[in-house]
N, CA, C and O of each residue as an XYZ file, in Angstrom:
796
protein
N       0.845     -1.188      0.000
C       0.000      0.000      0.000
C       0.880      1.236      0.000
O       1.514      1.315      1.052
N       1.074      2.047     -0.698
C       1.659      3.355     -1.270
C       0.906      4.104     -0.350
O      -0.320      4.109     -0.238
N       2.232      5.119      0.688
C       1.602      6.261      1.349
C       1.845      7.924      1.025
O       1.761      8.931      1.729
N       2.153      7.709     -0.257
C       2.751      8.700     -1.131
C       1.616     10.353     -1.069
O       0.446     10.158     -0.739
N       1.886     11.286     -1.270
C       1.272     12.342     -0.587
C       1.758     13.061     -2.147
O       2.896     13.168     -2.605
N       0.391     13.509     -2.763
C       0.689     14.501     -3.815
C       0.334     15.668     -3.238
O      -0.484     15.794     -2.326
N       1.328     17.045     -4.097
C       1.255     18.424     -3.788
C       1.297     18.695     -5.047
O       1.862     18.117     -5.975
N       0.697     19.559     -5.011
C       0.086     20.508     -6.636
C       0.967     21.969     -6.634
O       0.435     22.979     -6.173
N       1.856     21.993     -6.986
C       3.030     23.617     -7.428
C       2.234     24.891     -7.987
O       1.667     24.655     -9.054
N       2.120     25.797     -7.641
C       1.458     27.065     -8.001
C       2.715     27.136     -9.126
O       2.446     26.708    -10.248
N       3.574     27.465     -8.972
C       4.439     27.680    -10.091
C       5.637     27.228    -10.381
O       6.499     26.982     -9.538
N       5.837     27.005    -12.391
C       6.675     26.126    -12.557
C       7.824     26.828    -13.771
O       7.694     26.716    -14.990
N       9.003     27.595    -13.014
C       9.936     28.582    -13.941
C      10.849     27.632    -15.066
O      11.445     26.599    -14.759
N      10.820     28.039    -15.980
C      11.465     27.803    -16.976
C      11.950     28.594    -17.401
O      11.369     29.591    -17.832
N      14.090     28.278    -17.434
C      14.810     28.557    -18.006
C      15.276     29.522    -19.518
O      15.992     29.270    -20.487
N      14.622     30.460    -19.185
C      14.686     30.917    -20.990
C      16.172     31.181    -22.072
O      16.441     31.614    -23.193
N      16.558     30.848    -21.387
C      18.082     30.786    -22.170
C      18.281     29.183    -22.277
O      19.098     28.997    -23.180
N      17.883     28.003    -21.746
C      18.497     26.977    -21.798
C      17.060     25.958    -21.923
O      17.061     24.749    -22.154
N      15.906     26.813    -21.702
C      14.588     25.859    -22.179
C      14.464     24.705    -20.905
O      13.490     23.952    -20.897
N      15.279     24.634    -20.071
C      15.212     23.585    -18.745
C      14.196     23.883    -17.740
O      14.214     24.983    -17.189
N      13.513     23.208    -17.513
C      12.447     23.153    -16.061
C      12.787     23.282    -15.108
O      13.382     22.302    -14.661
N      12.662     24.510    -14.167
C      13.520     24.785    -12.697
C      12.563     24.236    -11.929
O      11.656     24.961    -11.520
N      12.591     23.118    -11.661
C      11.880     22.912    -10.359
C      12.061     23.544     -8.918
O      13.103     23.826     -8.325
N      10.652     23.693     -8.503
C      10.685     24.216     -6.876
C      11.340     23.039     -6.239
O      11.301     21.859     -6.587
N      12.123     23.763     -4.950
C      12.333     22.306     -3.842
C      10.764     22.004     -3.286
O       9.919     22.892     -3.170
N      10.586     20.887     -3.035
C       9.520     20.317     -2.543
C       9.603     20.171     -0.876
O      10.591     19.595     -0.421
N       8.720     20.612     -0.082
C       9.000     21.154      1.041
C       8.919     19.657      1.963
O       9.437     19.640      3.080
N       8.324     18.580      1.482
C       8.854     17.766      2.272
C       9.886     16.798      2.611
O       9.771     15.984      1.694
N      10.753     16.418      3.309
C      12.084     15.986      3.385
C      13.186     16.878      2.448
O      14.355     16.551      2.240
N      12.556     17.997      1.979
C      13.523     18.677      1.292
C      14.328     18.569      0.224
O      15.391     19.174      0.079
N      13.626     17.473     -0.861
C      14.124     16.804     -1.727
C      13.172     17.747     -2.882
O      12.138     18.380     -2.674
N      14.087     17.539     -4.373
C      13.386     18.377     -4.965
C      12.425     17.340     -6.146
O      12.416     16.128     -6.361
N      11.788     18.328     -6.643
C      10.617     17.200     -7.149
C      10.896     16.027     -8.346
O      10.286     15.023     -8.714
N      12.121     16.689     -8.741
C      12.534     15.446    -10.349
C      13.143     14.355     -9.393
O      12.842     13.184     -9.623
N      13.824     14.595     -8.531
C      14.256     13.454     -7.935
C      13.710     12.586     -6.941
O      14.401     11.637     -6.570
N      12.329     12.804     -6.348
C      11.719     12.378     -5.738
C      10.696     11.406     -6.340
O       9.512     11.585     -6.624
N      11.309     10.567     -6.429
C      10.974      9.010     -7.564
C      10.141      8.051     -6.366
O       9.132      7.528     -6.837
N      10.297      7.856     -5.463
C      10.245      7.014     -4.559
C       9.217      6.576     -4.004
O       9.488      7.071     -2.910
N       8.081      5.969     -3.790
C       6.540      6.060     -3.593
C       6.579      5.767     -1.989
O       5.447      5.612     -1.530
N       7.251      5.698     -1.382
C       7.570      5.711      0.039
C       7.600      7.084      0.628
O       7.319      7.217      1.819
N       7.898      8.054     -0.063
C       8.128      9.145     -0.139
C       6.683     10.314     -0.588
O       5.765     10.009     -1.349
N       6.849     11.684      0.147
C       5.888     12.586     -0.630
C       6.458     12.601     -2.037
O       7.675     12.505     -2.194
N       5.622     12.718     -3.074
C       5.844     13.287     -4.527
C       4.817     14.449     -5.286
O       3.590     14.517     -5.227
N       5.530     15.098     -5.824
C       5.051     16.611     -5.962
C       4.755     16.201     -7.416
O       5.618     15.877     -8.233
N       3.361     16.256     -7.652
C       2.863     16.359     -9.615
C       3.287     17.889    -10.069
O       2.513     18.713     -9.582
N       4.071     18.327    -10.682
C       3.982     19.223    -11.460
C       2.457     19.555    -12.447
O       1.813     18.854    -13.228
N       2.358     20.454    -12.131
C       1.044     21.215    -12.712
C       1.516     22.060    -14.247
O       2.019     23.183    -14.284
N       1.256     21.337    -15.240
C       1.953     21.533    -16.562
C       1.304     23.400    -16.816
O       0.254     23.965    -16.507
N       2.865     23.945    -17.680
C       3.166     25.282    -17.856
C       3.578     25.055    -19.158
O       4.722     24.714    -19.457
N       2.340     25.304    -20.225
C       2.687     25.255    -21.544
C       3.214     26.582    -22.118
O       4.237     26.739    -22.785
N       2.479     27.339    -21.800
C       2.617     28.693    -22.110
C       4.009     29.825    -21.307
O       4.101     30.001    -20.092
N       4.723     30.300    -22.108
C       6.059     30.721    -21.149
C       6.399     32.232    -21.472
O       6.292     32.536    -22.660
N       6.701     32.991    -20.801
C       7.179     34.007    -20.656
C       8.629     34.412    -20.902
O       9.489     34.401    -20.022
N       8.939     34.964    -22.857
C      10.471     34.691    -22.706
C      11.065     35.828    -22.197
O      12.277     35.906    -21.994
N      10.042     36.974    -21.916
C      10.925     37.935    -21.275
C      11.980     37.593    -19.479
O      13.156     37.792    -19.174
N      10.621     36.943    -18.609
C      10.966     36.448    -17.778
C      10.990     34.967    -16.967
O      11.176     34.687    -15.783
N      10.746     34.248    -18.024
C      10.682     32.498    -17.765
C       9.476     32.411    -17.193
O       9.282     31.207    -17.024
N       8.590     32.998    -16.816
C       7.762     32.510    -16.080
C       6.199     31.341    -16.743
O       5.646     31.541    -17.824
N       5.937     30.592    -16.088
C       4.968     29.275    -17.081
C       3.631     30.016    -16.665
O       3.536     30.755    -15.685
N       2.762     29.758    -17.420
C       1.327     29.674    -17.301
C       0.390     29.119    -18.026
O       0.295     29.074    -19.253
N      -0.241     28.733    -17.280
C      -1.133     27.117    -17.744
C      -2.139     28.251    -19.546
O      -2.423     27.399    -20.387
N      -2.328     28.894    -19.765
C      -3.224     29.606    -19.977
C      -2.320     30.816    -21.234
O      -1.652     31.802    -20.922
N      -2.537     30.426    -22.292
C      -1.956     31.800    -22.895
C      -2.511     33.347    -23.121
O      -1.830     34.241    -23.624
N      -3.863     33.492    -22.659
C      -4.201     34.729    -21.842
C      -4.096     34.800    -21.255
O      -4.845     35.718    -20.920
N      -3.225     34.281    -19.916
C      -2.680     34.927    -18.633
C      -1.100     34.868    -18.798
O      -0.357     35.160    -17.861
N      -0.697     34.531    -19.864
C       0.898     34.865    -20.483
C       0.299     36.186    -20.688
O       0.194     37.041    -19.809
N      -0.026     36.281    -21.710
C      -0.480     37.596    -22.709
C      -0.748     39.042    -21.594
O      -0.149     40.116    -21.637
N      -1.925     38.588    -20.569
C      -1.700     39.439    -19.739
C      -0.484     39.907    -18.667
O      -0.337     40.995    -18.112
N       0.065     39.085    -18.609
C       0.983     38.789    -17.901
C       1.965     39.857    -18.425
O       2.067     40.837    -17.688
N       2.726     39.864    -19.578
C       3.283     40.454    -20.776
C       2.767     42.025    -20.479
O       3.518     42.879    -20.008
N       1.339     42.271    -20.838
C       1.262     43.469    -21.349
C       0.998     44.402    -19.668
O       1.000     45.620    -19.490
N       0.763     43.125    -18.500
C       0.667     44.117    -17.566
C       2.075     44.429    -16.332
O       2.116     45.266    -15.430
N       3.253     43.254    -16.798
C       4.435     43.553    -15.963
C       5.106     43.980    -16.986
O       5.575     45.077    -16.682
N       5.430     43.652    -18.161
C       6.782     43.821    -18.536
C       6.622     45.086    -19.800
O       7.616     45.740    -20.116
N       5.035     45.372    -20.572
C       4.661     46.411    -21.053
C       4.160     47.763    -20.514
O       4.092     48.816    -21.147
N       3.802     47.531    -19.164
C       2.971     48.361    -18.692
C       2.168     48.650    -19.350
O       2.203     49.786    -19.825
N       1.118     47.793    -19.666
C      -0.173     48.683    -20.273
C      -1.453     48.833    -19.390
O      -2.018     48.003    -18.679
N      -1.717     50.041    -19.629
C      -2.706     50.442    -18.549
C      -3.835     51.058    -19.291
O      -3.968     52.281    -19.337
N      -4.489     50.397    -19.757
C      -5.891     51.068    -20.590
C      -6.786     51.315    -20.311
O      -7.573     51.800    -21.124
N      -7.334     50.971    -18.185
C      -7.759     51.936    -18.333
C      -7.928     52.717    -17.216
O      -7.617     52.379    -16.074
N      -8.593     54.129    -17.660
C      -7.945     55.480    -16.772
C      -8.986     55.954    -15.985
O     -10.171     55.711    -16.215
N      -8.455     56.813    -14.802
C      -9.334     57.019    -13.858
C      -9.874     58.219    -14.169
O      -9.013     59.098    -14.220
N     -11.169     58.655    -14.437
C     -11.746     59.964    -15.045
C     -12.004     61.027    -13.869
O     -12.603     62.095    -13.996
N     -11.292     60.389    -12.420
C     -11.079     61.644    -11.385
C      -9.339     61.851    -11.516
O      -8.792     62.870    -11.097
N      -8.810     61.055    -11.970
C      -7.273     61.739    -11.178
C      -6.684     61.409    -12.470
O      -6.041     62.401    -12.814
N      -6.603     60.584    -13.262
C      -5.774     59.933    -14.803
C      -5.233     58.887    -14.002
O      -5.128     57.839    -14.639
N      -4.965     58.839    -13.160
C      -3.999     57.410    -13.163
C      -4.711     55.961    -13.979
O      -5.901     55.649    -14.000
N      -3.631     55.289    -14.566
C      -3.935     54.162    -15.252
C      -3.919     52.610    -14.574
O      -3.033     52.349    -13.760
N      -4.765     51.751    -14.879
C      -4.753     50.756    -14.323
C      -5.192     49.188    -15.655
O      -5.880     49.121    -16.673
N      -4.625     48.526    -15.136
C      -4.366     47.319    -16.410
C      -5.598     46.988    -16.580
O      -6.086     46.950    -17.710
N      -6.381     46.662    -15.341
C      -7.783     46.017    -16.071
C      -8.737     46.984    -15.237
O      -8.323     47.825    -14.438
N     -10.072     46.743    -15.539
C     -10.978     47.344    -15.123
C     -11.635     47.170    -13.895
O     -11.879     48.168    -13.217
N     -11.999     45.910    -13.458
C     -11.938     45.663    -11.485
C     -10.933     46.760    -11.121
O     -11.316     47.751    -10.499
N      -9.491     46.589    -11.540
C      -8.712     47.335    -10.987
C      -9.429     48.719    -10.296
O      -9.753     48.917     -9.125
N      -9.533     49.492    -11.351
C     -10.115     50.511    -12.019
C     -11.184     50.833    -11.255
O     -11.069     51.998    -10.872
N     -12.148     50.330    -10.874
C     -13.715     49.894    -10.096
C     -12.948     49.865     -8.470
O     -13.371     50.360     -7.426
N     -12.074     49.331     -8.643
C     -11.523     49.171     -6.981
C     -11.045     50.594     -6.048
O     -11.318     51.036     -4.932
N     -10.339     50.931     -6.986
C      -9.632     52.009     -6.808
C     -10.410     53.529     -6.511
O     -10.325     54.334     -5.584
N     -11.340     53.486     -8.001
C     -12.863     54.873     -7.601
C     -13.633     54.155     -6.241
O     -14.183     54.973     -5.503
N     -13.716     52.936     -5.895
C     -14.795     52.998     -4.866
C     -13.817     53.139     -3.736
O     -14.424     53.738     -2.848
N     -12.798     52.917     -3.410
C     -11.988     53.245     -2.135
C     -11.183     54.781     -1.919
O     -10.944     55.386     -0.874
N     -10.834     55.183     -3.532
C     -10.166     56.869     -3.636
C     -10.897     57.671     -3.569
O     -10.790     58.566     -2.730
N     -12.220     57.580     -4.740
C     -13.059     58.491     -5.043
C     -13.877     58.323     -4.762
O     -14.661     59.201     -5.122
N     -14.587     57.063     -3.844
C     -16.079     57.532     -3.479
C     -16.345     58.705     -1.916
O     -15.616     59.056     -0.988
N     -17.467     58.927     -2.231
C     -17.588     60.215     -1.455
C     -17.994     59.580      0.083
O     -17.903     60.135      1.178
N     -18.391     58.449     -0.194
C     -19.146     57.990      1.271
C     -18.172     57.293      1.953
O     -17.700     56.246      1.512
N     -17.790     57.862      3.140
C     -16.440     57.068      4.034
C     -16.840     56.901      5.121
O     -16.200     57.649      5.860
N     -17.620     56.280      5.723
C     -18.303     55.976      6.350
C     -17.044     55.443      8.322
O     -17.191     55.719      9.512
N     -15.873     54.534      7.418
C     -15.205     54.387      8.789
C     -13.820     55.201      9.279
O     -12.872     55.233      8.495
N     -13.759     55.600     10.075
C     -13.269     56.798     10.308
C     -12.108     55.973     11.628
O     -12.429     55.216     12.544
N     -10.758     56.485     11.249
C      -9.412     56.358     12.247
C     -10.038     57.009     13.453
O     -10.588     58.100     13.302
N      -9.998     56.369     14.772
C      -9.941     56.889     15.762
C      -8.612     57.468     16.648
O      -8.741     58.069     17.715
N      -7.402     57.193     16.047
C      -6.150     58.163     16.384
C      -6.159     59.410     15.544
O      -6.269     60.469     16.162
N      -6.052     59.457     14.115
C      -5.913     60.872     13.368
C      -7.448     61.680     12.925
O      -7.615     62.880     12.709
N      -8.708     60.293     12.872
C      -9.861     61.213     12.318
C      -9.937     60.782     10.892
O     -11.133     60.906     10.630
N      -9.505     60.472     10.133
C      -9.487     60.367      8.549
C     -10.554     59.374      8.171
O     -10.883     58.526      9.000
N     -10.924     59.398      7.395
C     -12.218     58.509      6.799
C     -12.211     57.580      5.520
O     -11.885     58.063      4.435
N     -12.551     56.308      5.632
C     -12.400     55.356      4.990
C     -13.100     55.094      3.869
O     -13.596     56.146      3.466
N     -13.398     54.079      3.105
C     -14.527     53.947      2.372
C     -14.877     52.099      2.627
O     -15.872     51.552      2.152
N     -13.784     51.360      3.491
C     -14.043     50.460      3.440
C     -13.250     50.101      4.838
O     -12.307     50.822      5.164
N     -13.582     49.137      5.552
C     -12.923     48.705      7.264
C     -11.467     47.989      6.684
O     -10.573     47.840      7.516
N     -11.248     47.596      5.431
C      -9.826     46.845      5.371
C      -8.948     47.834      4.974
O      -7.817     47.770      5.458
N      -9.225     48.831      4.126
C      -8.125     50.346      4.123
C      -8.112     51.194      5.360
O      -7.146     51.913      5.617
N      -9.266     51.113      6.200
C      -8.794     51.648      7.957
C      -7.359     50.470      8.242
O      -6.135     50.593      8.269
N      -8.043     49.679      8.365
C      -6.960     48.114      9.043
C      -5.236     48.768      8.594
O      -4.275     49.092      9.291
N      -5.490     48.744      6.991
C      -4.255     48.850      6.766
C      -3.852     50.220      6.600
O      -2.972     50.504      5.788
N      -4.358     50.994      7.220
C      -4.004     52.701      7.395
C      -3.344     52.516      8.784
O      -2.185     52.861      9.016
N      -4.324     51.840      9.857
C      -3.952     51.826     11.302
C      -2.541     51.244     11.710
O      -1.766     51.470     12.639
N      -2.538     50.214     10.380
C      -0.789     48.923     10.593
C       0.101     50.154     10.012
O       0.919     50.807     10.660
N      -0.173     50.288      8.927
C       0.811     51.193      8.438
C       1.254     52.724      8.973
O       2.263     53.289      8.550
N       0.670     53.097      9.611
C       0.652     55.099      9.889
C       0.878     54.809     11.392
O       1.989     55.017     11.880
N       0.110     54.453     11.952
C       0.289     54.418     13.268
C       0.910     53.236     14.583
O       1.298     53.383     15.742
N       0.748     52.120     13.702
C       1.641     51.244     14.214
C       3.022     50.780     14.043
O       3.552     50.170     14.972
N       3.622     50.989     13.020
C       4.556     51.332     11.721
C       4.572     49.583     11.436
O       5.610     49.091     11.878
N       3.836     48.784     10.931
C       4.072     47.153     11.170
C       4.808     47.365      9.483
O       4.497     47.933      8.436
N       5.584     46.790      9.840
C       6.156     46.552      7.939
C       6.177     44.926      7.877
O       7.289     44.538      8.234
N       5.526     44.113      7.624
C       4.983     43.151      7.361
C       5.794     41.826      6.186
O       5.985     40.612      6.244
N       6.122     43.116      5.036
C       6.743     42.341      3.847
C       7.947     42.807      4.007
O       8.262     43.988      4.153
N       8.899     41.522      3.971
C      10.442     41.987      4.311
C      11.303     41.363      3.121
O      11.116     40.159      2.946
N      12.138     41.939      2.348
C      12.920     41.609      1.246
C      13.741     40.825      1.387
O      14.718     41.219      2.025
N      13.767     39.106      0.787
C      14.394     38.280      1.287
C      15.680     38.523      1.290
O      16.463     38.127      2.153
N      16.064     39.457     -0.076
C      17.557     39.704     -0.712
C      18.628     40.619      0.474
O      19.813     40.561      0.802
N      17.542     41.372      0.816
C      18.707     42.538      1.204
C      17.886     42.721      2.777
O      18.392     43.661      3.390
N      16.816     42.084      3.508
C      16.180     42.629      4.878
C      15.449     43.610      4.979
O      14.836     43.596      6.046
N      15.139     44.837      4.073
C      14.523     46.073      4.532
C      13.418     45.326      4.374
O      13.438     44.289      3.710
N      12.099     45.889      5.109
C      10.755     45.866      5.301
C       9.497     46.863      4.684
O       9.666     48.037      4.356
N       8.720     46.417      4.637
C       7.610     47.267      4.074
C       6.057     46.744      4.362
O       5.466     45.697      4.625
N       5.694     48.613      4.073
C       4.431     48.203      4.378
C       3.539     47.025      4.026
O       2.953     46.165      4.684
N       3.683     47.372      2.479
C       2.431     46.701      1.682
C       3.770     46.118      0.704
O       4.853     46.586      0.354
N       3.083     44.928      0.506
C       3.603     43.632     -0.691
C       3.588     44.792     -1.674
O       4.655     45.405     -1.681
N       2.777     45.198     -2.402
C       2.962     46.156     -3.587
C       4.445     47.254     -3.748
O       5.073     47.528     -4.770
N       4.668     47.705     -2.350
C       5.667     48.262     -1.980
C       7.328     47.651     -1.896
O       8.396     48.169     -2.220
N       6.987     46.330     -1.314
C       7.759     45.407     -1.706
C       8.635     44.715     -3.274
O       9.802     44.604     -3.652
N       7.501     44.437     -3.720
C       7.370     44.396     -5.133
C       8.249     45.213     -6.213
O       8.835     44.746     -7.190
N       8.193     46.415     -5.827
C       8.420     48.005     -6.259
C       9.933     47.842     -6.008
O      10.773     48.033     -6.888
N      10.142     47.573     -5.081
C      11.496     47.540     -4.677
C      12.495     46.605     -4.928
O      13.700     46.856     -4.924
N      11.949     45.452     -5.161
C      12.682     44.191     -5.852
C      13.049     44.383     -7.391
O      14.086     44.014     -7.941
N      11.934     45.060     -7.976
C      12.218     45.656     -9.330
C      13.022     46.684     -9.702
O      13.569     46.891    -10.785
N      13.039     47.374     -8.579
C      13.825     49.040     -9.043
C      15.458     48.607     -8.090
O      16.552     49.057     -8.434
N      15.355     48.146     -7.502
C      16.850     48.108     -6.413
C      17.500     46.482     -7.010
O      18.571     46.532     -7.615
N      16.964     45.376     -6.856
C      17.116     44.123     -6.821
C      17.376     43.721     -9.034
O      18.424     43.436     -9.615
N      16.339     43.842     -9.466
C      16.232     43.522    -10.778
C      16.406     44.975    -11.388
O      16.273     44.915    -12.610
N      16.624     46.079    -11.002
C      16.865     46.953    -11.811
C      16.006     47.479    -12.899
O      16.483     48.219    -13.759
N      14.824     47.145    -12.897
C      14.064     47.141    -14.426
C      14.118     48.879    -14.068
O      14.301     49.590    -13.081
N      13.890     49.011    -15.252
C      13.286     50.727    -15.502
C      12.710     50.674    -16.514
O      13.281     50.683    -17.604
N      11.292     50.599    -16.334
C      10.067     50.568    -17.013
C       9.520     52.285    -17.533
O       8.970     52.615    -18.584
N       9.946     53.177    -16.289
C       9.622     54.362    -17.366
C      10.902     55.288    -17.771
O      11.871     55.465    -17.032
N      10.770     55.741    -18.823
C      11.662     56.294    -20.020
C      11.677     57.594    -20.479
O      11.073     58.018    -21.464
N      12.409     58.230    -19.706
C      12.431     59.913    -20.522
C      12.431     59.828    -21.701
O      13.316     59.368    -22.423
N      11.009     60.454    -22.101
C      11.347     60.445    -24.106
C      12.126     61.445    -24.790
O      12.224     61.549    -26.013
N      12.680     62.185    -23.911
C      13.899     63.344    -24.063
C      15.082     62.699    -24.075
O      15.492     62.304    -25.166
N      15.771     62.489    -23.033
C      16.817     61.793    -23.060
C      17.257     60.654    -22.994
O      18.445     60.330    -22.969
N      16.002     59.728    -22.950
C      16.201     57.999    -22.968
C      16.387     57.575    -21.210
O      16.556     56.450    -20.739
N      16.329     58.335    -20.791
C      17.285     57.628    -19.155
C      15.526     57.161    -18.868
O      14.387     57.530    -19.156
N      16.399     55.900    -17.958
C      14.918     55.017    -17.127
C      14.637     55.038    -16.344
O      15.593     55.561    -15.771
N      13.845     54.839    -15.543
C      13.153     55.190    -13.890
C      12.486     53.801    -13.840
O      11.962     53.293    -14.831
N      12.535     53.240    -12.675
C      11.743     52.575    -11.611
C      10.408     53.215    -11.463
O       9.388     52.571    -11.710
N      10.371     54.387    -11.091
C       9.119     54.776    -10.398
C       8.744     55.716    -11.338
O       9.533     56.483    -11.889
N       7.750     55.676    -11.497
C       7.177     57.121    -12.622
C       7.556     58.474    -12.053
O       8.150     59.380    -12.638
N       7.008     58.441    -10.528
C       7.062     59.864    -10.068
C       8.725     60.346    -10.274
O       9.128     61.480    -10.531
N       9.407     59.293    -10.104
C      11.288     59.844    -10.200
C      11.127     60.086    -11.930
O      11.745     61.037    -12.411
N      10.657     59.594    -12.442
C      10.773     60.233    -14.551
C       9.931     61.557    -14.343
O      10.070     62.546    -15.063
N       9.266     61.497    -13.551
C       8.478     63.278    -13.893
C       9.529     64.078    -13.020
O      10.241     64.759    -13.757
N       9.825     64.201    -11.780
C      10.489     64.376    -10.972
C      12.006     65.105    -11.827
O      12.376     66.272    -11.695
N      12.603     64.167    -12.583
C      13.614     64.357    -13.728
C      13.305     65.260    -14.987
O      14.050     66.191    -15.291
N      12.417     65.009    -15.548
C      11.251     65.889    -16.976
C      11.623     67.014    -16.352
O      12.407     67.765    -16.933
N      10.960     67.456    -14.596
C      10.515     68.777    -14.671
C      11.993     69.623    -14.175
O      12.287     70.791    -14.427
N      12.928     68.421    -13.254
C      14.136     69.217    -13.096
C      15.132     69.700    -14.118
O      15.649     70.813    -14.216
N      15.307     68.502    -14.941
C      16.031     69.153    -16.180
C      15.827     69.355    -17.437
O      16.634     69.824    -18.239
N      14.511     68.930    -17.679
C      14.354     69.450    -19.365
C      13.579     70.446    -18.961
O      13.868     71.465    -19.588
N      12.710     70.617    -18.184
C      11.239     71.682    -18.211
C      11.853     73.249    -18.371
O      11.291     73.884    -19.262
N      12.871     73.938    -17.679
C      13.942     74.576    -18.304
C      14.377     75.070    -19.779
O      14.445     76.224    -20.203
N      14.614     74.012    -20.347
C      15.198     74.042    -21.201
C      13.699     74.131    -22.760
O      13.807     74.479    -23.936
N      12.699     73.722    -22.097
C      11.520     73.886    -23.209
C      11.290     75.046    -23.284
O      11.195     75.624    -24.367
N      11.111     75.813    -21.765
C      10.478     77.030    -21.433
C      11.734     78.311    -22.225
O      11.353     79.386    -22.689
N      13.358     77.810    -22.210
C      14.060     78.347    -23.008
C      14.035     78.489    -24.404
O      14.430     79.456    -25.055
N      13.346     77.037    -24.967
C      13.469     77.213    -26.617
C      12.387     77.607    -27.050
O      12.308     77.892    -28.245
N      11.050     77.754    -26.043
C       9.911     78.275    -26.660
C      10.314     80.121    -26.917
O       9.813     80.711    -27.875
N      11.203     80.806    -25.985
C      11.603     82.077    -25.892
C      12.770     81.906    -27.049
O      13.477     82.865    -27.359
């Protein structure tokens, strides 16, 4: 009688320079999953990743969630826009999420240390961890600093860790991590120089 224990992998990276299957270690006995042959043993089914990401190896069962995948990390596309402030957002829930917690008018739960008003009890929660308790929660495996919010985290693995610079002075080509540092740049050193050649 086989007491073998399957685990199902959320995700399965592939190699894009060498086309090889990186398997996760498999968390039990610490053996990793190609080599864990043994039916005495836990064995981990790989959850097949047809679809691949050659910018960043990453598999997905699904080639519209490649595709999205694509146009919402590594293109930034943001189609669509918020008709109170412009900011852009990839899909439309997004979009819906964002007006009912930024822009709706009814805030019904209100901080009892500063007074400020909510639109929903889980943006109090995480106003109260973040502002007034200082909890930094998500901590960067690479380097230790901490942060508030995973999103923040995220941000930082890309711009410090992987380096990407996703936005692009269309003046001088230089890249930014963060949008606000490319406007930040626009207005310190070219904005000057427009306001000169229009004179």
């Amino acid at each position: 009688m086989s007491s073998s224990i399957n685990m199902s992998t959320t995700e399965v990276l592939i190699n894009p320079t060498t086309s090889e299957i990186q398997y996760p270690k498999c968390e039990a006995d610490e053996l990793s999953c190609e080599k864990n042959t043994d039916e005495r043993r836990p064995v981990c089914v790989l959850e097949l990743r047809n679809f691949v990401c050659e910018i960043c190896g990453k598999g997905f069962k699904w080639k519209t969630n490649m595709n999205r995948h694509i146009d919402t990390i590594h293109k930034a596309v943001r189609p669509f826009a918020c008709e109170f402030c412009g900011r852009n957002f990839a899909e439309a829930g997004h979009l819906r999420s964002h007006i009912d917690r930024i822009h709706k008018t009814v805030r019904p739960f209100a901080c009892e240390i500063c007074g400020r008003n909510f639109a929903e009890t889980g943006d109090l929660k995480n106003h109260i961890d973040r502002v007034h308790k200082k909890l930094r929660n998500f901590e960067c495996e690479l380097c230790g600093k901490a942060f508030a919010l995973r999103a923040i985290l995220d941000k930082h693995i890309d711009a410090i860790h992987k380096e990407l610079r996703n936005f692009v002075c269309e003046i001088c080509g230089k890249g930014f991590s963060w949008k606000a540092n490319m406007i930040r740049h626009i207005d310190a050193i070219h904005k000057g120089a427009f306001i000169f050649a229009k004179n």
